[in-house]
C-alpha positions in Angstrom: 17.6 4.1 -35.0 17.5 0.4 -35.1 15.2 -2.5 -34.1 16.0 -5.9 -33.2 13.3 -8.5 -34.0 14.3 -10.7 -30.7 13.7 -8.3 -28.1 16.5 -8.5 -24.8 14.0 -11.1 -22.9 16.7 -12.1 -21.5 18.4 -9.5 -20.0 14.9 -8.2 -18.8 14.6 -11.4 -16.6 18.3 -10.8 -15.3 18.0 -7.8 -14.8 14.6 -8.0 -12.7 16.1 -11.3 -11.0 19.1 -9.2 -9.3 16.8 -6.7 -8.3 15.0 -9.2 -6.4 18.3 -11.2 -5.3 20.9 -8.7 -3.9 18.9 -6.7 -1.5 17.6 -9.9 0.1 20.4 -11.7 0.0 22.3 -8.5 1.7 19.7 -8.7 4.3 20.6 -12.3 4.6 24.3 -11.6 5.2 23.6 -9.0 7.3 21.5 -11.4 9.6 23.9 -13.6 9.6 26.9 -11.2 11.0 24.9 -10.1 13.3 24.2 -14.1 14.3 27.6 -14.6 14.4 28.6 -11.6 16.4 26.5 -11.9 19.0 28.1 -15.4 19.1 31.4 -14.4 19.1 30.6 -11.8 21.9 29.0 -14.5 24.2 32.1 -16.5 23.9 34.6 -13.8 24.3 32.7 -12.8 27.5 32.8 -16.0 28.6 36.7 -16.3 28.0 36.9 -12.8 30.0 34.7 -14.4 33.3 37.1 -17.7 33.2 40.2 -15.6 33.1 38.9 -13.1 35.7 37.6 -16.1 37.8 41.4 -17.6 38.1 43.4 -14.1 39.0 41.1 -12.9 41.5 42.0 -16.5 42.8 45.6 -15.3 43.1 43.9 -12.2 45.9 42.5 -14.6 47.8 46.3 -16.6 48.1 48.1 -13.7 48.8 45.1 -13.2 51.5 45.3 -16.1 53.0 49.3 -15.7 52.9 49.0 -12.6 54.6 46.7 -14.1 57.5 49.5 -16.9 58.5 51.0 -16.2 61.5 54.0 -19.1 61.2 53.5 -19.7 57.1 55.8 -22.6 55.8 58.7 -21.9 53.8 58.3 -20.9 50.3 59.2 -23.7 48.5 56.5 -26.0 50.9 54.1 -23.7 50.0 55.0 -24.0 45.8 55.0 -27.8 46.0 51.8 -27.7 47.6 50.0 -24.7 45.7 51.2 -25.7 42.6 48.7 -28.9 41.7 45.9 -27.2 41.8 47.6 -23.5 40.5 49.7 -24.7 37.4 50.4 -21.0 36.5 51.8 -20.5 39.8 55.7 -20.7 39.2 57.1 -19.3 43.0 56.5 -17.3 45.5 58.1 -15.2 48.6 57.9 -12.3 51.0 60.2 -9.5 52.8 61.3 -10.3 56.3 62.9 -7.1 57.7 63.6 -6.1 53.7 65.6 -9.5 52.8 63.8 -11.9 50.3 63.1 -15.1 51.2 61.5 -17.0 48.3 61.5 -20.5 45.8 63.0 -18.1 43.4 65.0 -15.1 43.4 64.0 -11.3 44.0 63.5 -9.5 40.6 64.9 -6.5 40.7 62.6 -3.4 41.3 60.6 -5.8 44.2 61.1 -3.5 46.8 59.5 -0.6 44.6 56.5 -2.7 44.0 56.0 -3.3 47.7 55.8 0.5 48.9 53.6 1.1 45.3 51.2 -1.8 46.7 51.5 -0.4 50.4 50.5 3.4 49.1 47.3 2.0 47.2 46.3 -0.5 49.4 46.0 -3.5 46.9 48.4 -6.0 45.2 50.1 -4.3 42.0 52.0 -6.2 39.4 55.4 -6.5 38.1 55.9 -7.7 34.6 59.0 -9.5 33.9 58.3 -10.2 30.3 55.3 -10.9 27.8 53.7 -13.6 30.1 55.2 -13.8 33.3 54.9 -11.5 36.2 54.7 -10.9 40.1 51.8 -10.2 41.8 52.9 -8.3 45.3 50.8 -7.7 47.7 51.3 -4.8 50.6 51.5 -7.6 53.2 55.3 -8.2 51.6 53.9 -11.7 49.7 54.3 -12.2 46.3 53.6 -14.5 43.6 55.3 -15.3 40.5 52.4 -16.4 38.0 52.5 -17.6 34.3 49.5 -16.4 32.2 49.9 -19.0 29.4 49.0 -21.7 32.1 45.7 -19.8 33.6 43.9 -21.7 31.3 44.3 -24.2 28.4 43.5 -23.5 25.2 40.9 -26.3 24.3 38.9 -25.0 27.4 37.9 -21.9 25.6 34.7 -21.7 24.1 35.0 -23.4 20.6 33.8 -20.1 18.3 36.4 -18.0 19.6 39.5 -17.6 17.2 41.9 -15.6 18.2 42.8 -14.4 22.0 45.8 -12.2 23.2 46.2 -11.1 27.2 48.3 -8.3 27.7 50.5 -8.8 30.6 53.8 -7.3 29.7 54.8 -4.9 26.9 53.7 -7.8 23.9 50.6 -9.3 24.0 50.6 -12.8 24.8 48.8 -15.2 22.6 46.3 -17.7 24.4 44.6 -18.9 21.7 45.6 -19.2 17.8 42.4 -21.1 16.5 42.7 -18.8 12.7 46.1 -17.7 11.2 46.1 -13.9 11.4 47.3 -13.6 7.5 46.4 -15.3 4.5 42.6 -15.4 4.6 40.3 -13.7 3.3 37.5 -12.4 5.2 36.0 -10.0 7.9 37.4 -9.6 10.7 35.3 -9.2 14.1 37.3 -7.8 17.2 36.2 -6.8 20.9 38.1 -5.8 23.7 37.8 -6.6 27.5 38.9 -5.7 31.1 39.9 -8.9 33.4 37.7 -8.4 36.5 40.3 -8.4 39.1 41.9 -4.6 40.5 45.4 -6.0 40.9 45.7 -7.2 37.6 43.4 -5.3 35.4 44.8 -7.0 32.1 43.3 -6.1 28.7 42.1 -8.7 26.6 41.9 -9.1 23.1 39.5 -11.2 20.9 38.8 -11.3 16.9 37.6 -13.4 14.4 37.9 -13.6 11.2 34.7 -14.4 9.1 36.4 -16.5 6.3 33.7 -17.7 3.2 33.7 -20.6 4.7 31.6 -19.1 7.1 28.8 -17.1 4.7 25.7 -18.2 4.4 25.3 -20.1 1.2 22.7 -22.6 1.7 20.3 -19.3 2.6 22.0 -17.4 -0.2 21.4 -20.4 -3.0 17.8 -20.8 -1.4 16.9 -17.3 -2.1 18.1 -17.4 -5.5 16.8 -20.2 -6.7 13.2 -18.5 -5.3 13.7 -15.5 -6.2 14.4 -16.6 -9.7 11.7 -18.8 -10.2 9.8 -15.5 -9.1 11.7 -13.4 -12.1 11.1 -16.3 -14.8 7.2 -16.3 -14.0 7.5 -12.7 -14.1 8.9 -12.8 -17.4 6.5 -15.9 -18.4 3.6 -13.3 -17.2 5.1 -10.4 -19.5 5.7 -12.7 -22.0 2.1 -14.5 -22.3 0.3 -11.0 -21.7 2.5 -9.5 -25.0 1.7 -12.9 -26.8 -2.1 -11.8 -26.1 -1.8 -8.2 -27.5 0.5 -9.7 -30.5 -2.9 -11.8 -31.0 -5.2 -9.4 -30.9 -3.2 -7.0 -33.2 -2.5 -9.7 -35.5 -6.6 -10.6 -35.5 -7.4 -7.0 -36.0 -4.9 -6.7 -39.0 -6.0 -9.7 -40.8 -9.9 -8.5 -40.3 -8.6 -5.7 -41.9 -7.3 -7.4 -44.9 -10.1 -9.8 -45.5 -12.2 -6.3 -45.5 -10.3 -4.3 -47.7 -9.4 -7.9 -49.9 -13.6 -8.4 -50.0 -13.7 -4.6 -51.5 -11.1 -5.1 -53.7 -12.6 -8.1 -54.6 -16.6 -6.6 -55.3 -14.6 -4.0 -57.2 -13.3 -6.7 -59.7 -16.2 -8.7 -60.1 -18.5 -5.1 -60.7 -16.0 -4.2 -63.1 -16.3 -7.9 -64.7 -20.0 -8.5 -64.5 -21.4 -4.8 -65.3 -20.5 -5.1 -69.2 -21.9 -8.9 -69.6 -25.0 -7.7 -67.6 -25.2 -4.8 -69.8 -25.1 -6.5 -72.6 -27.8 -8.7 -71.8 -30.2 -6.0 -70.9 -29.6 -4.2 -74.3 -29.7 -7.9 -76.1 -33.3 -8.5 -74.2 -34.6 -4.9 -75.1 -33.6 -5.3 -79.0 -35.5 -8.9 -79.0 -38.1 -6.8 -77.7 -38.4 -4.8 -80.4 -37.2 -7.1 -82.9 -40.1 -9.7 -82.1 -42.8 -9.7 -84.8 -44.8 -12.9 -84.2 -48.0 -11.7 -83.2 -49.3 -15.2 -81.6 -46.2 -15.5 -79.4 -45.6 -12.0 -78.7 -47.4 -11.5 -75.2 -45.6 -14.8 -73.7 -42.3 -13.7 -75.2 -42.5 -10.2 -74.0 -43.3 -11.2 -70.5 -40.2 -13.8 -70.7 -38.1 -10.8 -71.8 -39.4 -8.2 -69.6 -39.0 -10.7 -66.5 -35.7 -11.4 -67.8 -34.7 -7.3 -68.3 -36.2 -7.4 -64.4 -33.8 -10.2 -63.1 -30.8 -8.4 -65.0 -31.4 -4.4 -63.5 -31.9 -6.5 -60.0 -28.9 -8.0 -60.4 -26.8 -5.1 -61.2 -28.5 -3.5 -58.2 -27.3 -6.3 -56.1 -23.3 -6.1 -57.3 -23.9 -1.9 -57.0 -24.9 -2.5 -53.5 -22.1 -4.6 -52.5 -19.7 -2.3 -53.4 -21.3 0.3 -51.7 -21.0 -1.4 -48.6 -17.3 -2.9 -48.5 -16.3 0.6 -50.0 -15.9 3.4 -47.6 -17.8 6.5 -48.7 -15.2 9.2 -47.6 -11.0 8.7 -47.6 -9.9 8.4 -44.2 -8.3 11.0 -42.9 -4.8 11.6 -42.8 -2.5 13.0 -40.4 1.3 12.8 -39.3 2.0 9.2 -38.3 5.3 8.3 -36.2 7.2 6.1 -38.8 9.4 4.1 -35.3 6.3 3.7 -33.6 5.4 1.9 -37.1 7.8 0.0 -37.6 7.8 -0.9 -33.6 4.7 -2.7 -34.4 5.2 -4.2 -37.0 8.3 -5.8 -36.1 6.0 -6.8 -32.4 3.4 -9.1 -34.6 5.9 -10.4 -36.9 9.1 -11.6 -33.9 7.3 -15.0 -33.7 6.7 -16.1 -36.8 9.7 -14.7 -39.3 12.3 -16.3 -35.9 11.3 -19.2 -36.5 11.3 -19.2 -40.4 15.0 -18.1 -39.9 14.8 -14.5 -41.2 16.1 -11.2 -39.3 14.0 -8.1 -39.8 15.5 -4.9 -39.2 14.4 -1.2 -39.4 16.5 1.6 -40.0 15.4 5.2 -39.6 17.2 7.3 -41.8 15.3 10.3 -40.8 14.6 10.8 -37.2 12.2 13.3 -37.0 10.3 13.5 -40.0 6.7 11.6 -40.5 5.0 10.9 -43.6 1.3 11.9 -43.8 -1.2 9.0 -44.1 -3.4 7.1 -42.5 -1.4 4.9 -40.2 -4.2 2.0 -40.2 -3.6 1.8 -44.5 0.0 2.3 -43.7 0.2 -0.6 -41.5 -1.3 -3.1 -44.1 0.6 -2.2 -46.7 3.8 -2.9 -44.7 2.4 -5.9 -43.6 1.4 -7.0 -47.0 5.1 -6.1 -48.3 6.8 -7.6 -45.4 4.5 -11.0 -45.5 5.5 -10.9 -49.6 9.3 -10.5 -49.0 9.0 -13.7 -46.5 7.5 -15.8 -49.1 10.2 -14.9 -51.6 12.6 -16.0 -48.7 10.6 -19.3 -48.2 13.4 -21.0 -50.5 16.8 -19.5 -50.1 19.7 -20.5 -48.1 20.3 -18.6 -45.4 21.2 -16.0 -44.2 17.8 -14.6 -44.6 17.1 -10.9 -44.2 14.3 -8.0 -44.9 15.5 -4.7 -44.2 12.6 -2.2 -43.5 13.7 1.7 -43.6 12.0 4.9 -44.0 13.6 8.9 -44.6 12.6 11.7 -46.4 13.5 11.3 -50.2 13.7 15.3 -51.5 9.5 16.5 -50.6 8.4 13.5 -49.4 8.8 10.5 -47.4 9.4 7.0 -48.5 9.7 3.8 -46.5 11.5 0.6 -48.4 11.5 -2.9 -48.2 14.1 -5.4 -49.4 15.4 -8.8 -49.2 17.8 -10.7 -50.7 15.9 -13.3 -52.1 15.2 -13.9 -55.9 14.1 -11.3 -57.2 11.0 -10.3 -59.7 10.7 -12.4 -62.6 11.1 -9.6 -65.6 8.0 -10.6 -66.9 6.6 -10.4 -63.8 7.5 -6.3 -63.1 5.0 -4.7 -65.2 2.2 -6.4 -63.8 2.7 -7.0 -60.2 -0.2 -4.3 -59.4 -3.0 -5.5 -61.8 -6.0 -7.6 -59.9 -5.9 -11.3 -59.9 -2.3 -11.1 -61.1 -0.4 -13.8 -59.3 3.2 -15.5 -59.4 2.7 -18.0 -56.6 0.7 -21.1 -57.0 -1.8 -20.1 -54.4 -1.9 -16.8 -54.8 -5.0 -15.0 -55.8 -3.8 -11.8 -56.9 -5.5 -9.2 -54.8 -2.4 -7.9 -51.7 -0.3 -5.6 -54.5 -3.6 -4.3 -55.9 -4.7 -3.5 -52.6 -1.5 -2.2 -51.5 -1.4 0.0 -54.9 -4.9 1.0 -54.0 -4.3 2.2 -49.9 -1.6 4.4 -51.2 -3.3 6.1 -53.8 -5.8 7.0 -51.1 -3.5 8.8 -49.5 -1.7 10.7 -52.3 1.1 8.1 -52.9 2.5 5.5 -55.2 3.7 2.1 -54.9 7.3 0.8 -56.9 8.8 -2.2 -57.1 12.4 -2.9 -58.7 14.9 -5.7 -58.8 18.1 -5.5 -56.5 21.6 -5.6 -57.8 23.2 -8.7 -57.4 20.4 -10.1 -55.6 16.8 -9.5 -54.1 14.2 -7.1 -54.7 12.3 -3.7 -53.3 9.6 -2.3 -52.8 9.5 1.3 -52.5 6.3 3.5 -50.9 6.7 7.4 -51.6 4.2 9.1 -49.2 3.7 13.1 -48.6 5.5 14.4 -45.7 4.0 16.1 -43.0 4.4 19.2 -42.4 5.4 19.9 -46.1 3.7 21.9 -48.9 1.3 19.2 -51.1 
């Protein structure tokens, strides 16, 4: 299992940004077909009322037709329809079953008039895609063009595409989009032309092209939507910046506790034999003093002094009492990830920006070592913060590798760098108090470490790494084994 230091920040805030975006931003599109269709439905219904509007005009001529008793001739009648009917192209009627028109008969006219006699309404005869004869059962017919019922630009502007059927092809009315080569969505609706002689079906699409989608809304939303993912993220990030502080405070209380006992514990060690010394130096002058007019001041000197001595061993055997804890603490199974999780949580920030990668391999998953996970967490801490300041000089790339596995009955975790190295002189004393390589150094963060782990039934190494760097090695007992 491996940890990075950066965590996928990144990702997290793309991740929750496209969340946010696409189901909005479908919602957006969505709104805007609907928009546009009912659009597109307006005008195509407006397109069906003019073209319905100008054939039921040709009922009302074949009417009127019908009602003249001594009509004109044909061709009068064309000249003086035609201004105001441009699609009208002739006309004529049956007198006694011969034709008498501006154009002649087609054939199957006779048909047409016993069809329109047996129904009771005009009926229509195609003669090709866009032409045809409207007979009526008076014996009048017309001869009408439906590419001249209406001119193109006097169709609503939204509509793209229009076909009539009159014949057996549909005739195109209106070509406002080409019907291939774009890319898009294609809207389409049928109609009926609202005149019983000439019930022709029309046909209108239109092709939503990305021309037409809606990308002002759609860049809108996503510029919101990721300021709302960045502050998110800003949120998560400030909140985990919090909890890094708090862990980091807590740890380094720790430390300055454990350092101060550590510390009373050298100084008791250093100051017991002097103080010692003096007490049995005080008692023998004591004894030794013979001078019998200087003997009560003297002894009073020397027994206040033996007082201030016992008081102030009392004092340094307080102090450690206090900074020491009177019981081990205890130990139980800790999760070496969720270890080195943490770890790796206080220290992103800091070893980032110093330019060093820290990594954690587990070469063990499943096994724990026993100990007391707040010790354990120092001493890493204390190794880790070590390796960094043997890093502080060398060229990149700069890297501590943290791992932990079982090694044969127990459980060790390791870390290295590949900086320096330990002096050789250095080695055999890197545990003893107040033993320090760096200039500023006081000597006390291996003897602590060395101390934690021997509190928990473990030992603390250190070796040189081959050709460069060094490790330090912590052998713990594993849980679950036989110690």
């Amino acid at each position: 299992m491996i940890f990075a230091v950066k965590p996928l920040t990144n990702i997290r805030t793309l991740t929750l940004w496209l969340v946010l975006f696409c189901p909005v931003a479908t919602w957006i599109g969505w709104q805007e077909h609907a928009e546009r269709y009912e659009r597109f439905f307006q005008s195509t219904s407006i397109a069906q009322r003019m073209l319905s509007q100008k054939v039921v005009q040709h009922e009302a001529v074949l009417a009127t037709l019908a009602a003249l008793e001594h009509p004109p001739s044909p061709e009068q009648l064309l000249l003086s329809l035609q201004p105001a009917m441009p699609q009208l192209q002739g006309l004529g009627y049956l007198r006694d079953g011969t034709w008498v028109g501006s154009s002649a008969s087609p054939p199957g006219m006779l048909a047409a008039v016993e069809q329109a006699r047996q129904v009771g309404r005009p009926v229509t005869l195609a003669l090709d895609q866009s032409r045809y004869w409207l007979v009526s059962p008076s014996n009048w017919s017309l001869l009408l063009d439906a590419r001249l019922l209406i001119a193109a630009a006097d169709f609503p502007p939204t509509l793209g595409t229009l076909t009539l059927d009159v014949g057996a092809e549909p005739l195109t009315l209106l070509a406002r989009q080409s019907a291939v080569g774009s890319m898009g969505w294609d809207m389409s609706l049928q109609k009926t032309l609202g005149a019983l002689s000439q019930p022709f079906p029309v046909h209108s699409w239109y092709r939503l092209t990305p021309s037409d989608w809606p990308w002002t809304e759609w860049l809108a939303w996503a510029l919101a939507s990721y300021l709302l993912a960045a502050s998110s993220a800003a949120w998560r990030h400030s909140r985990a910046e919090a909890r890094r502080r708090q862990e980091e405070m807590r740890l380094a209380a720790m430390t300055r506790l454990n350092t101060l006992g550590e510390m009373a514990a050298g100084i008791a060690h250093e100051l017991n034999q002097p103080l010692t010394a003096i007490l049995a130096q005080v008692r023998a002058a004591e004894r030794l003093l013979d001078d019998e007019e200087e003997r009560p001041a003297v002894r009073q000197a020397l027994l206040a002094s033996a007082g201030q001595a016992r008081r102030a061993a009392d004092i340094i055997s307080r102090m450690r009492e206090l900074v020491q804890p009177s019981a081990p603490s205890p130990r139980v199974a800790v999760d070496p990830d969720a270890l080195a999780a943490s770890l790796l949580f206080l220290r992103e920030r800091e070893l980032t920006r110093r330019g060093i990668r820290l990594s954690w391999r587990n070469a063990s998953p499943g096994a724990s070592p026993l100990g007391d996970r707040v010790a354990l967490e120092q001493i890493l801490h204390n190794l880790v913060q070590n390796a960094a300041d043997a890093l502080a000089d060398v060229p990149p790339p700069r890297s501590i590798a943290l791992s932990g596995g079982c090694d044969g009955a127990g459980y060790q975790f390791s870390v290295s760098d590949n900086g320096p190295g330990i002096p050789g002189e250095a080695l055999p004393r890197l545990f003893e108090p107040f033993y320090t390589t760096r200039a500023q150094g006081m000597g006390l963060g291996l003897a602590l470490c060395e101390t934690l782990a021997g509190a928990m039934d473990g030992r603390l190494t250190a070796d040189n790494l081959d050709p460069v760097g060094a490790c330090f090695t912590l052998h713990l007992p594993l849980a679950g084994a036989d110690v």
